[in-house]
C-alpha positions as CSV (number, residue, x, y, z in Angstrom):
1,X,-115.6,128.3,-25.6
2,X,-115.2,124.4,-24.7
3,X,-112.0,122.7,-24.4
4,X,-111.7,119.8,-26.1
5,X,-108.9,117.2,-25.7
6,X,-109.0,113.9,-26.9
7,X,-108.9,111.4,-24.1
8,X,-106.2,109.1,-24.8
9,X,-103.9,112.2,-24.0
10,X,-105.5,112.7,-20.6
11,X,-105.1,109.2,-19.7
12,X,-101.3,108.8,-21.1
13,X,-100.7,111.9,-18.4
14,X,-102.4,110.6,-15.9
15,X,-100.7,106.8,-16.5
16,X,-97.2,109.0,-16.6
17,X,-98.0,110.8,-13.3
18,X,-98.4,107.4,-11.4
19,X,-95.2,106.0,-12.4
20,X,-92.2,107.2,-10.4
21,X,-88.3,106.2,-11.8
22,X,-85.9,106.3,-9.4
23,X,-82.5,107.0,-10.5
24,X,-79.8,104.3,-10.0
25,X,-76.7,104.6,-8.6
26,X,-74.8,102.2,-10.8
27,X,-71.6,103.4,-10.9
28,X,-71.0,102.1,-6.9
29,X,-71.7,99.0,-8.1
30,X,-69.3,98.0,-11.4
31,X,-67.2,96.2,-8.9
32,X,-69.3,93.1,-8.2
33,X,-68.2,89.6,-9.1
34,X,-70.0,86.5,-9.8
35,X,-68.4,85.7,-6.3
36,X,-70.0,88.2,-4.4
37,X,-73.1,89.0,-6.4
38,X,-76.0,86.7,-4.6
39,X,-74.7,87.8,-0.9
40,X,-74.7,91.4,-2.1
41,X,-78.7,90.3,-3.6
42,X,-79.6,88.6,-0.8
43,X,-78.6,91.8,1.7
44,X,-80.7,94.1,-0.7
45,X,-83.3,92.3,-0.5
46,X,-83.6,92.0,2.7
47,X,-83.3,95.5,3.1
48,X,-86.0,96.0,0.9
49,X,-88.0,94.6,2.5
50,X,-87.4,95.9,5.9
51,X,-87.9,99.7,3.6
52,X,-91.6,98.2,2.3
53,X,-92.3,97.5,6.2
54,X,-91.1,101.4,7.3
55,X,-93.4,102.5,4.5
56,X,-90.6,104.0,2.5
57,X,-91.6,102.9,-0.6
58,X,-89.0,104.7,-2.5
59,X,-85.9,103.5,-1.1
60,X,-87.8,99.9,-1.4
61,X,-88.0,100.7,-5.1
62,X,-84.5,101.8,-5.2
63,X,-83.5,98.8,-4.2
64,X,-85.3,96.8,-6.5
65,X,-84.3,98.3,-8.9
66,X,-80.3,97.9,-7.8
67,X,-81.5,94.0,-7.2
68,X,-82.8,93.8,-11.0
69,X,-79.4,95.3,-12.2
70,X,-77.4,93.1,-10.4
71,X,-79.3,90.2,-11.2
72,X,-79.0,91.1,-15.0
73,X,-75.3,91.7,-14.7
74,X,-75.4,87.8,-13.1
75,X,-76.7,86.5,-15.9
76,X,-74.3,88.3,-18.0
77,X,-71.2,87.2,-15.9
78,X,-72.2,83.7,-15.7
């Protein structure tokens, strides 16, 4: 007998499969301050980067993510 699967589910899989979370850390980071926020950005970054260039792609999206967060908790502070 044939399978049959309607192919918006095998496509949401499939869209699911490619996108990898990874988990924050954000605990380690409560104690920033609109003082030291952009140096503490601007040192992330960097080391993103320098990740992307090693190929390790997930502690470069770590660390985007971290930058997003403290970004958004800028925004809030100021």
């Amino acid at each position: 007998m044939t399978i049959v699967k309607p192919i918006e589910s095998t496509l949401i899989t499939a869209s699911e499969a490619d996108y990898f979370k990874v988990p924050l850390e954000l605990d380690e980071m409560e104690e920033y301050t609109a003082a030291n926020i952009e140096a503490t950005i601007t040192r992330l970054e960097a080391e993103m980067r320098a990740a992307a260039k090693r190929f390790e792609f997930e502690k470069a999206a770590e660390l985007r993510d971290r930058i997003k967060y403290l970004r958004e908790r800028e925004l809030q502070l100021a």
